[in-house]
C-alpha positions in Angstrom: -11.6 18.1 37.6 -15.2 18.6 36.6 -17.6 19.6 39.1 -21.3 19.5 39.0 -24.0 20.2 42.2 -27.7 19.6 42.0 -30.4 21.3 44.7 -31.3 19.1 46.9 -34.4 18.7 49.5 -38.0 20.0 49.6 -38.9 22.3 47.0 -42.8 24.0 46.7 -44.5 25.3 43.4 -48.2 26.9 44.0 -50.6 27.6 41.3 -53.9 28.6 40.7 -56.7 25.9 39.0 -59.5 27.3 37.4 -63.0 26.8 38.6 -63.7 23.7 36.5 -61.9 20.9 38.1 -62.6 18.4 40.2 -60.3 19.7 42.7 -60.7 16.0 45.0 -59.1 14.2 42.1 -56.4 16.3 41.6 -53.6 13.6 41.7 -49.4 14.1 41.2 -47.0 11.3 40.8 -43.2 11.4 40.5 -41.4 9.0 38.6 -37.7 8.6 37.4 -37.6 12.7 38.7 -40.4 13.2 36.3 -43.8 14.9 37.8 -46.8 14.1 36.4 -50.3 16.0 37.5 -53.8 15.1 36.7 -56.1 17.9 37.0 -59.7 16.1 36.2 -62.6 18.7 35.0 -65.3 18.6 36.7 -68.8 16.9 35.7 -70.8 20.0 35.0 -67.8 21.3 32.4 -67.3 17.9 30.3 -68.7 18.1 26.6 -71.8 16.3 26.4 -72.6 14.5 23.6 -76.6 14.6 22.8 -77.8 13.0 19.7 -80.3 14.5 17.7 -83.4 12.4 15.9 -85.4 13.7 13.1 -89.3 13.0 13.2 -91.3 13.7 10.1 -94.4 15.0 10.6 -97.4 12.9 8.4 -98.1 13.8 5.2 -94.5 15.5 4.4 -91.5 13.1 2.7 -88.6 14.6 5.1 -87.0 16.2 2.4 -85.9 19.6 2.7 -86.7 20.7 -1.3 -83.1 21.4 -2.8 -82.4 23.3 0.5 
């Protein structure tokens, strides 16, 4: 006879987020006995993309002379 027991009942796991999340959107979800967290970064730590335009200045052809 083969016996096998599992822990069962409430279990708690702390940890620390760093300062760059949005700690209001922080969501978990269990499914299937598989937990899933979403820890969001906050707006002021996102990449931000920031496209760059060239102006040429009158009288010069916007080359850069074999530079």
């Amino acid at each position: 006879m083969r016996r096998s027991t599992r822990r069962t009942g409430a279990f708690e796991f702390r940890l620390r987020l760093p300062g760059d999340v949005d700690a209001e959107k922080v969501t978990a979800e269990m499914s299937a006995g598989v937990l899933t967290v979403t820890v969001p970064k906050a707006e002021g730590a996102k990449p931000r993309h920031i496209q760059i335009t060239e102006s040429s200045e009158s009288g010069e052809s916007g080359e850069s002379g074999g530079r």
